[in-house]
C-alpha positions as a Markdown table, in Angstrom:
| # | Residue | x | y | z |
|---|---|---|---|---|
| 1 | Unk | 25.4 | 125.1 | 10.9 |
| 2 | Unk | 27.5 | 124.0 | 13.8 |
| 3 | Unk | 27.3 | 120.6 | 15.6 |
| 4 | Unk | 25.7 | 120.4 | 18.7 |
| 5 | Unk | 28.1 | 120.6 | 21.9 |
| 6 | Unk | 26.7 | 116.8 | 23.2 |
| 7 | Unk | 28.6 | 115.6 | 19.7 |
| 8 | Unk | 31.5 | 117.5 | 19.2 |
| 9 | Unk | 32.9 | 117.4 | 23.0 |
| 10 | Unk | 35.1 | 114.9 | 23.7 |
| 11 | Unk | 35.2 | 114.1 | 20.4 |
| 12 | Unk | 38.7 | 112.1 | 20.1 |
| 13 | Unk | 37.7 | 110.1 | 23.0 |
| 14 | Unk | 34.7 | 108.8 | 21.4 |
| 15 | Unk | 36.0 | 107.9 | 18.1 |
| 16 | Unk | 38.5 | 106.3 | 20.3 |
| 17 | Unk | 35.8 | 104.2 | 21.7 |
| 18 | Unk | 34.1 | 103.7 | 19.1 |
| 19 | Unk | 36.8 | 102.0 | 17.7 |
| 20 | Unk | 37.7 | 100.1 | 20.4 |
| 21 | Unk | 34.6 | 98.7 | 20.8 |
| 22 | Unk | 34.4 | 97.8 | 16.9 |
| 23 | Unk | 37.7 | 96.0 | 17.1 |
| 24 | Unk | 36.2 | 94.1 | 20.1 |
| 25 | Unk | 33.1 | 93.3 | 18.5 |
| 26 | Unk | 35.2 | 91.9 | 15.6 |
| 27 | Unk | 37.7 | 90.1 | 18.1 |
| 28 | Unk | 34.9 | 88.3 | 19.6 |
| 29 | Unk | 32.5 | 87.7 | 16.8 |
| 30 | Unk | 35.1 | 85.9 | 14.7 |
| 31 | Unk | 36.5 | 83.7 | 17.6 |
| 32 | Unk | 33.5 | 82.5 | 19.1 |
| 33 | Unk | 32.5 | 81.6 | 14.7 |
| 34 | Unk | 35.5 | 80.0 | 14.4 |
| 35 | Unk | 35.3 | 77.7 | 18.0 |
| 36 | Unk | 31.6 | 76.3 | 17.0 |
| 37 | Unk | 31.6 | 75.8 | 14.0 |
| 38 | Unk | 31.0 | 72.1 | 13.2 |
| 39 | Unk | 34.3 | 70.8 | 11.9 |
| 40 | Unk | 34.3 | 66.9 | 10.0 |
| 41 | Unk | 33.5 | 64.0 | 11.2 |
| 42 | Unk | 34.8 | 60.6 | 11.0 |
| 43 | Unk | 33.3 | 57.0 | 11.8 |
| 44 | Unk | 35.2 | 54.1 | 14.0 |
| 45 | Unk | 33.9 | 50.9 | 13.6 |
| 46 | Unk | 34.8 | 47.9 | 15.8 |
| 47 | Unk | 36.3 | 49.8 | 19.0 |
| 48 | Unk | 37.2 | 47.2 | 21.2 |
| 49 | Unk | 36.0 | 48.4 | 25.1 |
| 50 | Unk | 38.0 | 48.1 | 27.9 |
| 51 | Unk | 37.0 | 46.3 | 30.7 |
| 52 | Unk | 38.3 | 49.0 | 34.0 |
| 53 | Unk | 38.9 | 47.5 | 37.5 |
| 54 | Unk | 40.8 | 48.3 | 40.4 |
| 55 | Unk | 44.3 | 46.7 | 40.8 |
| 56 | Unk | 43.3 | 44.2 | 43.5 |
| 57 | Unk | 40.1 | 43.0 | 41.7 |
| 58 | Unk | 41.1 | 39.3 | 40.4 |
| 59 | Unk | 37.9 | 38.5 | 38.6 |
| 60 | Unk | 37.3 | 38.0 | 35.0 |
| 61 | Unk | 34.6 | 39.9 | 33.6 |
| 62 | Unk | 33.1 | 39.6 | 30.0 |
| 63 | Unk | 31.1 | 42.7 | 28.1 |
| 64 | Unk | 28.9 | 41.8 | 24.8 |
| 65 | Unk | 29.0 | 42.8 | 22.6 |
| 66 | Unk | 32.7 | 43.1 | 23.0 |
| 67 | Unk | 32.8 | 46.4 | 20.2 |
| 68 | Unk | 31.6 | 49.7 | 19.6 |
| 69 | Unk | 30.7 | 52.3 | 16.6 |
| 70 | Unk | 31.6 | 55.8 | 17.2 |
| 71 | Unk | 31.7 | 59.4 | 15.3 |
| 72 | Unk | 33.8 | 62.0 | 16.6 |
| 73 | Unk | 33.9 | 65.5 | 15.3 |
| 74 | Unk | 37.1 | 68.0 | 14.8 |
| 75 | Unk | 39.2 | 69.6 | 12.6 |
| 76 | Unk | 39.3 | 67.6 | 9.1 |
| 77 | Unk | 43.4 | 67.5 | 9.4 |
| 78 | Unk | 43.5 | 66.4 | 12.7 |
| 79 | Unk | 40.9 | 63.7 | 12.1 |
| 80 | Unk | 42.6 | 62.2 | 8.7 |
| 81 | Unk | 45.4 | 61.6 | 11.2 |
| 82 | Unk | 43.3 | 60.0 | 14.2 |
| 83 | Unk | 44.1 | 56.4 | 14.4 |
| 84 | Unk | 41.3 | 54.4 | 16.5 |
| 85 | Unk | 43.7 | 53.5 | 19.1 |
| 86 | Unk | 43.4 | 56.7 | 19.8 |
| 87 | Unk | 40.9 | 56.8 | 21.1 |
| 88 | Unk | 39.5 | 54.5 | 24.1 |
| 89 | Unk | 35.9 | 53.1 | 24.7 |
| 90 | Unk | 35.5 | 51.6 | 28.2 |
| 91 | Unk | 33.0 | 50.6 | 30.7 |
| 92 | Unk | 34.0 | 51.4 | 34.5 |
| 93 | Unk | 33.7 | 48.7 | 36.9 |
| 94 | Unk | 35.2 | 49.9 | 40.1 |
| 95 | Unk | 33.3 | 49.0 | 42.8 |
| 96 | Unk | 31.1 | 46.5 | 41.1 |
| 97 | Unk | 30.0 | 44.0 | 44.0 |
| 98 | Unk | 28.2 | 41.0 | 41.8 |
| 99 | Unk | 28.4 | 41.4 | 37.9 |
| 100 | Unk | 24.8 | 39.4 | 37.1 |
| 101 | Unk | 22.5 | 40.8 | 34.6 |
| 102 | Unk | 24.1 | 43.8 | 34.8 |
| 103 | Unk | 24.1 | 46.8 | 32.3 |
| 104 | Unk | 26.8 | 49.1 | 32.2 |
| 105 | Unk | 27.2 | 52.7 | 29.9 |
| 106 | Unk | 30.1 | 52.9 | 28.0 |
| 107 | Unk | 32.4 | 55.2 | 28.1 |
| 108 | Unk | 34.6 | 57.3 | 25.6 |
| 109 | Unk | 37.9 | 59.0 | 25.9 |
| 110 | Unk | 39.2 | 60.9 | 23.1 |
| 111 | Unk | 42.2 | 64.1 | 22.6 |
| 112 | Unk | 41.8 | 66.9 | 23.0 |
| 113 | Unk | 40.3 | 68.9 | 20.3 |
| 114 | Unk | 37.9 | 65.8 | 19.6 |
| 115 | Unk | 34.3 | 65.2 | 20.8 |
| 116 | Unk | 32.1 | 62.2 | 20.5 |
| 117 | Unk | 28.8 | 62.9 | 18.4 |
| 118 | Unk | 27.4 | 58.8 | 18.8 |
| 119 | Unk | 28.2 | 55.8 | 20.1 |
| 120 | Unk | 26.3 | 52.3 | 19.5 |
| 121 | Unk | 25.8 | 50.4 | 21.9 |
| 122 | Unk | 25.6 | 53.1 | 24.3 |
| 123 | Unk | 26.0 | 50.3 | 26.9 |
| 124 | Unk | 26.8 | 47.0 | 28.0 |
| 125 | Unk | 25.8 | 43.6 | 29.2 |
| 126 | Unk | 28.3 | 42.6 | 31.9 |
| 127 | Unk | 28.6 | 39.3 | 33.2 |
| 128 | Unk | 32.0 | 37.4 | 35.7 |
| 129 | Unk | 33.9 | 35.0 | 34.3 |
| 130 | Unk | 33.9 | 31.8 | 36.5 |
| 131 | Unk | 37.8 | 30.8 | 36.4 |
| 132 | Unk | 38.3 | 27.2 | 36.1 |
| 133 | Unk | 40.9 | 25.1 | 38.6 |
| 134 | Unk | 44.2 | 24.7 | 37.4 |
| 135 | Unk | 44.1 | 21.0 | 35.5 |
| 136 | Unk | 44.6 | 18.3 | 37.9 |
| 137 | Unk | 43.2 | 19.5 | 41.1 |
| 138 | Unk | 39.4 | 20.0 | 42.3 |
């Protein structure tokens, strides 16, 4: 019995394709596995936070609490290497007008090839430091 013509025409180009497409198929499944899959995870405790102002800004300002908790996720060799000044928690106040009872989010940057899973506090009191004359004058 001989194959019908719709199968055996061309037949070189479409096992051609269907290769092709199977080593695309393969190309993509296994990279896009490989990119999400969850990686470890590792805990900071005690991040100090930066305080961010512009250059000119003179005031004092003071955050409480003072520290954060974090987990960041990656690959388990690069993490076992992270040190936590590495990585930098912050609250932005640039263009900040009067710093009373306010509440700021914290911020967190890590390197590349880490991302933050949790912080605690996810934000800040912020209050200004009143700065005391030198000693001597009033």
């Amino acid at each position: 019995m001989a194959w019908p013509r719709f199968i055996t025409h061309n037949l070189g180009w479409k096992l051609a394709s269907l290769c092709l497409a199977t080593l695309v198929w393969f190309t993509i499944h296994y990279g896009v596995q490989n990119r999400f899959k969850p990686g470890a995870r590792r805990t900071f405790s005690n991040v100090p936070i930066t305080v961010m102002t512009t250059a000119n800004d003179t005031r004092t300002f003071r955050v409480q609490p003072d520290s954060v908790q974090l987990v960041v996720r990656g690959e388990g060799t690069f993490l076992r290497d992270l040190q936590p000044s590495d990585i930098t928690a912050f609250v932005d106040l640039t263009g900040v007008t009067e710093a009373k009872a306010l509440r700021k989010r914290i911020q967190v940057h890590t390197p590349p090839g880490v991302g933050l899973v949790w912080v605690a506090p996810t934000e800040v009191a912020v209050e200004t430091v009143p700065i005391a004359p030198p000693p001597g004058r009033r």
